[in-house]
Each structure stands twice: as structure tokens, then as C-alpha cells.
VOLUMLUM-365168 format. One record per atom (N, C-alpha, C): residue number from 0; atom name; x, z, y. Coordinates in steps of 0.1 Angstrom, whole numbers, plus 2048, in hexadecimal, padded with zeros to 3 digits. Example, Ala and Ser with C-alpha at 12.3 -4.5 7.8 and 13.67 -1.06 7.14 Angstrom:
2
0, N, 884, 84E, 7C7
0, CA, 87B, 84E, 7D3
0, C, 884, 84E, 7DF
1, N, 880, 847, 7EA
1, CA, 889, 847, 7F5
1, C, 881, 84F, 800
//
This chain:
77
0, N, 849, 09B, 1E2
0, CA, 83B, 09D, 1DD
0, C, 837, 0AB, 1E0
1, N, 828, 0AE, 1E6
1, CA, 827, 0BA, 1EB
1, C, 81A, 0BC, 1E0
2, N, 818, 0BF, 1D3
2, CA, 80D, 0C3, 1CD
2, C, 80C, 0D3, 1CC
3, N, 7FF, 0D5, 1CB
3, CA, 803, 0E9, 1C9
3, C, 80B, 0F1, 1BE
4, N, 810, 0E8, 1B8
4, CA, 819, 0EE, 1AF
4, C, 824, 0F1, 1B7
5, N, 829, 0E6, 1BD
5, CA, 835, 0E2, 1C3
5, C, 837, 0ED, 1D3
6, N, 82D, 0ED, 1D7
6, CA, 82E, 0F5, 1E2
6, C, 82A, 107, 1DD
7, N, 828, 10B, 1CE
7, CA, 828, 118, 1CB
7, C, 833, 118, 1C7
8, N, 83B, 110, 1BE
8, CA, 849, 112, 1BB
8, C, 852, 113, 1C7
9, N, 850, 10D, 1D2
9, CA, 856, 10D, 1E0
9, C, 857, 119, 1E3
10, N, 849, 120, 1E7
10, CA, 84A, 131, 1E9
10, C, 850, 138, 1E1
11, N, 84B, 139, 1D3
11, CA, 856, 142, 1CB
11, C, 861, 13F, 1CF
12, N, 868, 133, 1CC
12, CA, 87B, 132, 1CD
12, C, 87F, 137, 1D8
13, N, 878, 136, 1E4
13, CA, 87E, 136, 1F4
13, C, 875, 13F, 1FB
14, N, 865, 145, 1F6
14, CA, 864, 14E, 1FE
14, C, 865, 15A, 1FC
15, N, 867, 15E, 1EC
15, CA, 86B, 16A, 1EA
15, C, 876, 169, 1E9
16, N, 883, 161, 1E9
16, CA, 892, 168, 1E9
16, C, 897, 166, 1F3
17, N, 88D, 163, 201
17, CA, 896, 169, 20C
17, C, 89A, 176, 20C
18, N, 8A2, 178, 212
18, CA, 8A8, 185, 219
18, C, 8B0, 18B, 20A
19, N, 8B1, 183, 202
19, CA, 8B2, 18D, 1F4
19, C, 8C6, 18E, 1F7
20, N, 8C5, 198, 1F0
20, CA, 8DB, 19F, 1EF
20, C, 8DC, 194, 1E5
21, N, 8E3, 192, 1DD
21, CA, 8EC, 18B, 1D5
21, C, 8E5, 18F, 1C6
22, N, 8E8, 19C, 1C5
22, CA, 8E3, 19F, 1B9
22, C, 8D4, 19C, 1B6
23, N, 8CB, 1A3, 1C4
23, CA, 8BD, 19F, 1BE
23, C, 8BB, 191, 1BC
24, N, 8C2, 186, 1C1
24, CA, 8BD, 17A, 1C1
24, C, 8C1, 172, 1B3
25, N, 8CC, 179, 1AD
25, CA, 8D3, 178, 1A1
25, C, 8C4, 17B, 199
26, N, 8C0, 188, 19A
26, CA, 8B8, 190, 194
26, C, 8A9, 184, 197
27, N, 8A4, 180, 19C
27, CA, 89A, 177, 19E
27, C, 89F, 16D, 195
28, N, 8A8, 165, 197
28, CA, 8AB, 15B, 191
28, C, 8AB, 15B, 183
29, N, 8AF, 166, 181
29, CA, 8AE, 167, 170
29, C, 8A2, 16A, 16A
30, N, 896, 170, 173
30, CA, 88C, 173, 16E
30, C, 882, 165, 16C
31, N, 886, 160, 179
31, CA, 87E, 153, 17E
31, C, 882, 146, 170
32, N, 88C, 146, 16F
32, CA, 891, 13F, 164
32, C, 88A, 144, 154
33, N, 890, 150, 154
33, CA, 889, 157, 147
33, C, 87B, 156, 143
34, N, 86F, 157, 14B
34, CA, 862, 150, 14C
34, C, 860, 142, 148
35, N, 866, 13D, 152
35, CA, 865, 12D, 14B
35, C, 86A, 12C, 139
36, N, 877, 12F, 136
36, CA, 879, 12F, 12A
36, C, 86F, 135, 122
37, N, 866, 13F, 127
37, CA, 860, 144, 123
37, C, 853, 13F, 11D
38, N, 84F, 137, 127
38, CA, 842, 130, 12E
38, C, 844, 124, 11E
39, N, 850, 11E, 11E
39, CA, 854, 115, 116
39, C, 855, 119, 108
40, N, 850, 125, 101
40, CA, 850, 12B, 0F9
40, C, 844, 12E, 0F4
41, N, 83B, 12B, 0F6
41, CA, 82E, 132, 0F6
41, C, 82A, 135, 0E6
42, N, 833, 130, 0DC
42, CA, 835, 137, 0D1
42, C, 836, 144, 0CD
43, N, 83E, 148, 0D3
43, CA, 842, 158, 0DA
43, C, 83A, 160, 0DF
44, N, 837, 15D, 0E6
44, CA, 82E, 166, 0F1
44, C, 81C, 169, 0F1
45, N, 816, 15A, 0EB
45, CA, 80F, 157, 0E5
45, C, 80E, 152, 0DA
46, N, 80F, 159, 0C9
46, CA, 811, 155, 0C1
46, C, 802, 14C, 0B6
47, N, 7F7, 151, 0C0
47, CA, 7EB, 151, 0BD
47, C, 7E1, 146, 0C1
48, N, 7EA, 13E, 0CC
48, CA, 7E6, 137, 0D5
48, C, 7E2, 126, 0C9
49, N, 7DA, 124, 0D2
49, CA, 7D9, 118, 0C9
49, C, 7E5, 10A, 0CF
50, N, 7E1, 100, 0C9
50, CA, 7ED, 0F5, 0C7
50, C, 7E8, 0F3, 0DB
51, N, 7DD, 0F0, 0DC
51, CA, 7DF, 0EF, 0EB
51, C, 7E1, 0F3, 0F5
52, N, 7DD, 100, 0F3
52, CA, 7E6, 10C, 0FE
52, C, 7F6, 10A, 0FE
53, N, 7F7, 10D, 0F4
53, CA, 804, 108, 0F1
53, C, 80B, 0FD, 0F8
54, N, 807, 0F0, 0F9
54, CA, 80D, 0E7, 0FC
54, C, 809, 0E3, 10B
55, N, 7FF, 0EC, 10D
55, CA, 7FD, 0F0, 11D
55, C, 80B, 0F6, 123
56, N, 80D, 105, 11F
56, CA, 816, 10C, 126
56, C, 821, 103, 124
57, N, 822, 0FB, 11C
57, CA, 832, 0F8, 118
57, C, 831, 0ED, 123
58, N, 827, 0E5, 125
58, CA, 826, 0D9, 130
58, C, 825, 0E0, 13F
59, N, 81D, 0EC, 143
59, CA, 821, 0F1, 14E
59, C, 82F, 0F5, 14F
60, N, 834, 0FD, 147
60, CA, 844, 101, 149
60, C, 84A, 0F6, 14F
61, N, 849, 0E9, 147
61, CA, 853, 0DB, 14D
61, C, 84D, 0D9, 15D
62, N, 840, 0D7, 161
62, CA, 83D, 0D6, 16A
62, C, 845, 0DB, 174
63, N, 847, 0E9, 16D
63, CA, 849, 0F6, 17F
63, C, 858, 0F0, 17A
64, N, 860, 0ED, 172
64, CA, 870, 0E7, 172
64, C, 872, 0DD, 17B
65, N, 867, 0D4, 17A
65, CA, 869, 0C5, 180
65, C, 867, 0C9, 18F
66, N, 85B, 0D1, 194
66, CA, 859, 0D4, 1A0
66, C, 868, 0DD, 1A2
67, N, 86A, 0E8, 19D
67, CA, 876, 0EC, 1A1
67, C, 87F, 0E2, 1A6
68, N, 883, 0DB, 19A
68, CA, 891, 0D3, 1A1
68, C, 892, 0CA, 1AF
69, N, 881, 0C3, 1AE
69, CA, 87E, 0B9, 1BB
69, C, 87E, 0C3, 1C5
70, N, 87C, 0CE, 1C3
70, CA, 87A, 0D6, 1D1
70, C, 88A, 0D9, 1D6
71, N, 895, 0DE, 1CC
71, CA, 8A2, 0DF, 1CD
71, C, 8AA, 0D2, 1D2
72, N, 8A4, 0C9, 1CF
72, CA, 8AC, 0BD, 1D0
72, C, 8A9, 0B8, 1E0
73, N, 89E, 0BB, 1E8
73, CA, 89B, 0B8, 1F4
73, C, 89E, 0C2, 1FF
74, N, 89E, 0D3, 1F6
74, CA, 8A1, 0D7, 1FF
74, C, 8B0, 0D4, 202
75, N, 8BB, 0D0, 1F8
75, CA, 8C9, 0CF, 1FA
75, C, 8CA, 0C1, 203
76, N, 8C2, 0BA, 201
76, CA, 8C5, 0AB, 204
76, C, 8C2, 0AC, 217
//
């Protein structure tokens, strides 16, 4: 599936951590991760937000998860 979600999650994962050493990619990874958890929180971050913002970010977050993994899974396959 090539939707624009799917092909912006593509460039993040693969176009910014080429060239990366070990550590920075470690270091992306954990940021890139941390976001999403984040995204999934919107309690936190947005404590003000109403019930549907809310259940917006928390439904994007899954989205960029689901696109993540189909994009991991094709590029391995």
C-alpha cells in the first residue's frame, strides 16, 4: 500500500537514517519511537485538548505504527 502516510513514514525511517554510525541511529530510533508514544498520549502533552483531538492523535499515532510495520515488513521480505 503506497498512501502518503506510508510513503512519509518511508522517508523518515530510510531517508534520514542513511549514512547514520550506530549510535545516531540508536539515537533516532528512540526519538522516533518516543513521539509515537507520545503522539499516543495526548493526555500529556495536550491536557486541554478536547475528547476529539484527542482521539485523533491517538488514531494517527496507530496509523504511522501500522504504516511503519507494512513498510518494515516489505522492505525485509
Amino acid at each position: 500500500m503506497s498512501t502518503p502516510l506510508h510513503i512519509l513514514v518511508q522517508q523518515l525511517l530510510f531517508g534520514r537514517t542513511e549514512g547514520l554510525t550506530a549510535p545516531q541511529l540508536a539515537a533516532f530510533v528512540d526519538g522516533w519511537s518516543s513521539l509515537l508514544d507520545l503522539l499516543e498520549r495526548p493526555d500529556l502533552c495536550l491536557p486541554d485538548a478536547s475528547d476529539e483531538v484527542r482521539e485523533g492523535l491517538s488514531a494517527l499515532a496507530q496509523r504511522i505504527r501500522q504504516a511503519q510495520e507494512e513498510i518494515l515488513e516489505d522492505d525485509g521480505g
